[in-house]
N, C-alpha and C positions, 0 to 999 in steps of 0.2 A: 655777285658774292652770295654762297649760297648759307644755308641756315646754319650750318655747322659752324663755319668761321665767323661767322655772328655769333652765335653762341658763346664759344671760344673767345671771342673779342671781349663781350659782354662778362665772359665770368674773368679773365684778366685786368678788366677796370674797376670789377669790384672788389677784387684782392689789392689794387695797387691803393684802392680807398679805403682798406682797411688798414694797409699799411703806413698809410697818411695819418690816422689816425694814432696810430702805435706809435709812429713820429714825434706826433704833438708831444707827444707825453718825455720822450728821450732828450727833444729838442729844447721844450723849453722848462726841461731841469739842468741839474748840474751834474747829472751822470757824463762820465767821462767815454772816451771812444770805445772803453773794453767793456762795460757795459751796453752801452751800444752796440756794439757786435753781440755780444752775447743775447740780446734779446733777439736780434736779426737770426741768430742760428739756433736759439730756442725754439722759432717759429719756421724754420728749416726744417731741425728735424720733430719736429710735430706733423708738419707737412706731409714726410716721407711715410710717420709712424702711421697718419688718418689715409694718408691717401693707400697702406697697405693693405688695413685690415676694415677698408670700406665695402669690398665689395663681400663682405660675409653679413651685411647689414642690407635688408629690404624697405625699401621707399616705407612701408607701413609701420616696420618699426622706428625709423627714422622720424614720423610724423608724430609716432605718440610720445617721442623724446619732445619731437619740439611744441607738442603740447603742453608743455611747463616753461616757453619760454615767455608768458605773459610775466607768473610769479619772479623767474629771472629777472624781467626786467625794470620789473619793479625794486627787488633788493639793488642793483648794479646799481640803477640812477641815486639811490639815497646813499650809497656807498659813495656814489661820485661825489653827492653835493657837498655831504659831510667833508670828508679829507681835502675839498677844494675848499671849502670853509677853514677846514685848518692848516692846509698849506698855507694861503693866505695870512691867515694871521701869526699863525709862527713869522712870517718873514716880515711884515709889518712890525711885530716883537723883538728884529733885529735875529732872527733863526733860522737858518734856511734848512728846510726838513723836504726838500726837493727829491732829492736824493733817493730817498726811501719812497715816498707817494707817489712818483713818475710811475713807479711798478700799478699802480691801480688803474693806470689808465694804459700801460704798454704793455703788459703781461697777458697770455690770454686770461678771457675770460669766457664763460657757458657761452654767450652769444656768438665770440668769436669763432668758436669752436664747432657749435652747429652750421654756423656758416661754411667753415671750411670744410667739412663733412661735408655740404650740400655741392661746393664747387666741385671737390674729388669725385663724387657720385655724375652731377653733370656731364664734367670732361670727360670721365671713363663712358659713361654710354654714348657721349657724341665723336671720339675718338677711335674709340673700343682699342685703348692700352691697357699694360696689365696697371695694378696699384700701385707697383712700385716707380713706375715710369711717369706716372699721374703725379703721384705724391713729389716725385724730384722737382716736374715741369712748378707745381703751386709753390713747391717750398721756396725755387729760386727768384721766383716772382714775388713771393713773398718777403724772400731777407735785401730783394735788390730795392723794393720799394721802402722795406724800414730803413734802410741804410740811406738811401739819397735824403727821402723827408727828415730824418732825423737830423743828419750834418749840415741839410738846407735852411731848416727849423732854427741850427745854434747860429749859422750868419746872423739870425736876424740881431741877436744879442739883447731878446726878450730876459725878461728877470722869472722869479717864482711865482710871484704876484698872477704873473700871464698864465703859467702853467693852471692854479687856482680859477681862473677866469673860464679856462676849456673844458677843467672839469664840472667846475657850476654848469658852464652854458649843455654839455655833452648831456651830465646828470636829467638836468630840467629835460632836454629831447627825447628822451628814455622814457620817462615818469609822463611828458604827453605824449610819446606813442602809445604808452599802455593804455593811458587811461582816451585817448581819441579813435584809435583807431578798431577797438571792440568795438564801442560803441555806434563807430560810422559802420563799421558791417549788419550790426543788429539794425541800426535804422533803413539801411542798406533792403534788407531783409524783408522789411516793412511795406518796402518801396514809397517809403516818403521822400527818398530824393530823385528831383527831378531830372538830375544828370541821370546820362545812361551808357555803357560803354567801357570802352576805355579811358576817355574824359572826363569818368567822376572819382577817378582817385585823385586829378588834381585837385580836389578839393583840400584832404589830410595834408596832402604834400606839399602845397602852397604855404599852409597855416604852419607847417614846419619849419619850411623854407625863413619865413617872413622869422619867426621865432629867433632863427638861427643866424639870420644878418643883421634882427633887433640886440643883441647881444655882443656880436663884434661890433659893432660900431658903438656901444655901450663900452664894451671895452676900450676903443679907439681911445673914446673921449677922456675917461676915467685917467690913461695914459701919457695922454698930454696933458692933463692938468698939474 
């Protein structure tokens, strides 16, 4: 398998986990299927829109967009905590305000967005299709993974409660990558850590990891109680 199809493989698993993510958010509100759809082909045709008018954008301006995505993800995470704090308690209050707050976690946002700009930029130089052929291939990956996560998400017959638990848990992951993984580059920098390679970003990625299973299973419990 040569690197191209790696490639390609690799920027399709990262689409279909963002669209896991855009799931969460559909699945465990109370948006109905036509919302659902429509978030699935909001991000369709965004797909087609970025993947057209990517290739008039050069890798260096690209980089000094995602040079502000430190500040981004600092406002997203506190956006998150917030509205997952009051998701939460509206529906504790007897109010389900789902409906409306799903959009904060399934709608794009700055990060999504650079992201998918990065994919369309990828696929086109490892393909070499035009942008409109790009944009089609992401968009459909991308409304075919909102659609299954989202419908697979309502099986479960989680309440708003849960939705508020994704956004806290997602928030909080946001708010320590900002603030962890500067600071692992500058120590990085330093050469105070004694990993070297490729084996020292699990360091960040572990303590994320661990973060992010200490949290669902916080929720687990919280659920069955």
């Amino acid at each position: 398998m040569n690197s191209t199809v790696l490639t390609v493989i690799g920027i399709l698993i990262a689409i279909f986990i963002f669209g896991i993510k855009i799931g969460l958010g559909c699945g465990f509100s109370n948006a109905g299927p036509r919302k659902i759809i429509a978030v699935a082909g909001s991000y369709f045709l965004l797909s087609v829109l970025v993947g057209s008018v990517v290739g008039n954008f050069s890798m260096e301006s690209f980089e000094n967009i995602s040079g502000l995505g430190l500040g981004v993800h600092v406002l997203l995470s506190l956006l998150l905590i917030g509205t997952g704090i009051y998701t939460q308690k509206k529906w504790n209050a007897g109010r389900d305000v789902s409906g409306h707050t799903f959009l904060v976690l399934s709608m794009p946002c700055p990060v999504c967005l650079a992201a998918l700009a990065f994919c369309c930029m990828l696929l086109a130089a490892s393909l070499e299709l035009s942008g409109l052929k790009i944009g089609l291939l992401v968009g459909t990956a991308f409304c075919i993974s909102v659609l299954v996560s989202s419908f697979g998400f309502k099986r479960l017959g989680k309440t708003p409660e849960s939705l508020g638990s994704v956004m806290l848990l997602l928030g909080i992951y946001y708010l320590l990558g900002a603030m962890i993984i500067p600071a692992y580059m500058k120590t990085k920098q330093l050469n105070l850590v004694a990993l070297s390679g490729d084996g020292a970003g699990v360091v960040p990625l572990s303590f994320s990891a661990m973060v992010i299973l200490g949290g669902f299973l916080l929720g687990n419990v919280r659920s069955n109680q």
